[in-house]
C-alpha positions in Angstrom: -10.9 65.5 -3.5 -8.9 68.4 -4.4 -6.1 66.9 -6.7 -5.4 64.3 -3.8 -5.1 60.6 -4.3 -7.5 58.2 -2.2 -6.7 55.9 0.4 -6.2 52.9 -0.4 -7.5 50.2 1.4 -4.9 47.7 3.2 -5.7 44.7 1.3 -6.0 46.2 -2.1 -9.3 47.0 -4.1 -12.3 44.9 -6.0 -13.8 46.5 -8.7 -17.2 45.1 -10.1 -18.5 46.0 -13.0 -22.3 44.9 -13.4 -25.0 45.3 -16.4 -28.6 45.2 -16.2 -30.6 44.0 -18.9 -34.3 44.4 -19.4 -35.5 41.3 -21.4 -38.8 41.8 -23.4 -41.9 39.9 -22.6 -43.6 38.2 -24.7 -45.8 35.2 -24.5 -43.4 32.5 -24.5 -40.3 34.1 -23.6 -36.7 32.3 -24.7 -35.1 32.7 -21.7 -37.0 30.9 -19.0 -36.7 27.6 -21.7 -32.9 28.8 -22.6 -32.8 28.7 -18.1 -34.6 25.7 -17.5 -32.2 23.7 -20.1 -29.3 24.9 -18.3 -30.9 23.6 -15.2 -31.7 20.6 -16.5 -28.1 20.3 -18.2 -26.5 21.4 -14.7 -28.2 18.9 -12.2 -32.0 17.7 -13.3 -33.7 17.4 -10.3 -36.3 14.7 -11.1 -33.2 12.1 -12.4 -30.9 12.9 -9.0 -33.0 10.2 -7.0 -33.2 7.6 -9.9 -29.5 8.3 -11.0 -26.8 10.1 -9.2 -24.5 11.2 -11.9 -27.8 13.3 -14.0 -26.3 16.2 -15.7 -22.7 17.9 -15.6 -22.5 19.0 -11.6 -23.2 15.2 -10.9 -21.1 13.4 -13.4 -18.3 16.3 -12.3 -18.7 14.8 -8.7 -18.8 11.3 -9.7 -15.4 11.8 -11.0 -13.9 13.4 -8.1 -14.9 10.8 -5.9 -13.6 8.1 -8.2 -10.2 10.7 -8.6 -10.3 10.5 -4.9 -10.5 6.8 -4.4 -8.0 5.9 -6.6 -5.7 8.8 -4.4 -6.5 6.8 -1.4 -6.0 3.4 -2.6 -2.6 4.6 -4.1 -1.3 6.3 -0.5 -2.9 3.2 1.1 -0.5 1.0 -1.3 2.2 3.1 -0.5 1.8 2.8 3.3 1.5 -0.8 3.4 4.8 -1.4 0.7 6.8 0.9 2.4 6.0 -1.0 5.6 7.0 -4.0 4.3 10.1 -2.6 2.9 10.9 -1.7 6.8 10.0 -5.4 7.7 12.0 -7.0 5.1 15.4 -5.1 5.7 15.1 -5.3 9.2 14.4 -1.7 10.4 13.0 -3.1 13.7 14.6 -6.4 14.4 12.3 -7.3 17.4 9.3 -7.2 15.3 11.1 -8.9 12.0 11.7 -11.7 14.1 8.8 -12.2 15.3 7.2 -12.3 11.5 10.2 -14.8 10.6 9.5 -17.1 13.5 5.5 -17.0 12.8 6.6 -17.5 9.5 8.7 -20.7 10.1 5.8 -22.1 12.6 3.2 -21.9 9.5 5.6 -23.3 7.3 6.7 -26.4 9.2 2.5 -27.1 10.3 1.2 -26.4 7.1 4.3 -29.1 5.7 3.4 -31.3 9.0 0.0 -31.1 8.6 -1.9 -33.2 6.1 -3.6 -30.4 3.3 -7.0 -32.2 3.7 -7.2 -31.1 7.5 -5.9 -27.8 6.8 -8.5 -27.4 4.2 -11.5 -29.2 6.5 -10.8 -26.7 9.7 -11.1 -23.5 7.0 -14.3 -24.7 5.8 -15.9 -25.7 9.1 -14.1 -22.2 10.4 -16.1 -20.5 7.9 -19.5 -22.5 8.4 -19.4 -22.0 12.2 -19.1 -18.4 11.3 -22.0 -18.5 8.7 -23.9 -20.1 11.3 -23.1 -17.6 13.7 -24.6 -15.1 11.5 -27.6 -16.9 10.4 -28.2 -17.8 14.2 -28.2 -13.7 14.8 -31.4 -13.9 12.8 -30.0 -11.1 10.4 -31.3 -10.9 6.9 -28.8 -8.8 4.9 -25.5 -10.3 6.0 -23.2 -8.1 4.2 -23.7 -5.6 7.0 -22.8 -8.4 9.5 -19.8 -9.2 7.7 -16.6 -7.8 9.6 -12.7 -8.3 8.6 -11.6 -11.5 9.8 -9.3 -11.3 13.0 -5.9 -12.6 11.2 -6.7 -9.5 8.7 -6.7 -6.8 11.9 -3.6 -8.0 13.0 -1.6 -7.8 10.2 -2.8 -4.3 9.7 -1.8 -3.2 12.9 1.0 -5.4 12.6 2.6 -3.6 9.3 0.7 0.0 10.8 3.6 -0.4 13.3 6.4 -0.4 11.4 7.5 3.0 10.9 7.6 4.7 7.2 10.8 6.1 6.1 9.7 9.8 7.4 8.8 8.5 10.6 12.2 7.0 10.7 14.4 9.6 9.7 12.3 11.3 12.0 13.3 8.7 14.7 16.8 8.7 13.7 17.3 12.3 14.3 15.5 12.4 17.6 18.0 9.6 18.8 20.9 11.7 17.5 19.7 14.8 19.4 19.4 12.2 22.7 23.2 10.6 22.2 24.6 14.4 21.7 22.8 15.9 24.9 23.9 12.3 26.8 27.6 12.4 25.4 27.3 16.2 26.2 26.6 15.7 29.8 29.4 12.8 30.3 31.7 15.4 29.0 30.8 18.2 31.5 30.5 15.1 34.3 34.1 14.4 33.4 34.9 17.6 33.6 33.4 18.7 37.2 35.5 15.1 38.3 38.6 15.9 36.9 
């Protein structure tokens, strides 16, 4: 190039070094056993149907996923204490109140009420639903099977209350509205005066 340095490309350089290497034939050559070991160590293709963690790739996975559960279930934890933490200290009294006064009506029916009725109306609950299912003509029930209506409403009872980033998030919005109001009540006072 005539003593000049080349340009270099915007986003730097790869270099890539590569070797080739002839391997000798014989009758039984080493390295298609040596690579079909490594094959069958990686991921053996006739034991993936019978047993989905065969070899290293699938045990690798299998642990990820169960990493990635446990991740989930954690967060999931966190979600539902922290939203219980806003129920219990009264973060939104409207919807406190309401779980206090639900609270108080089960108490004083489950106390009114005799346990052995309380305990008959769950079971024949449950067998009418059984029934229900058996009368759908299905044969594996499990699929059938769906959460239990008291068990959605919680959910999206607690999935209402706000986690402590939504409320500091809530908190500063409302700041940001009583400054621009107090700002404008200033300025009205002002054009009045």
């Amino acid at each position: 190039n005539g003593g000049e340095e080349p340009k270099r490309a915007a986003y730097g350089e790869v270099r890539v070094r590569c070797s080739l290497r002839l391997l000798e034939t014989e009758t039984s050559p080493k390295w298609r056993y040596e690579q079909a070991l490594c094959a069958s160590l990686l991921e053996p293709t006739f034991e993936i149907k019978a047993d989905a963690r065969a070899g290293y790739v699938g045990q690798y996975k299998s642990g990820i996923r169960t990493l990635k559960n446990m991740q989930d279930n954690v967060l999931w934890a966190a979600g539902v204490a922290e939203r219980a933490h806003a129920l219990l200290t009264w973060a939104h009294p409207k919807k406190t109140a309401l779980f206090c006064v639900g609270l108080v009506c089960g108490i004083v029916g489950c106390s009114l009420i005799p346990n052995k009725l309380l305990v008959a109306a769950l079971l024949s609950k449950m067998f009418v639903k059984g029934l229900a299912v058996k009368l759908k003509g299905a044969k594996d029930i499990s699929k059938l099977k769906k959460r239990p209506d008291d068990e959605v409403q919680l959910d999206n009872f607690l999935a209402s209350l706000p986690t402590m980033p939504q409320a500091e998030v809530a908190q500063r919005h409302k700041r940001l509205v009583w400054t621009a109001q107090h700002a404008r009540e200033v300025n009205r006072m002002r054009v009045a005066a």
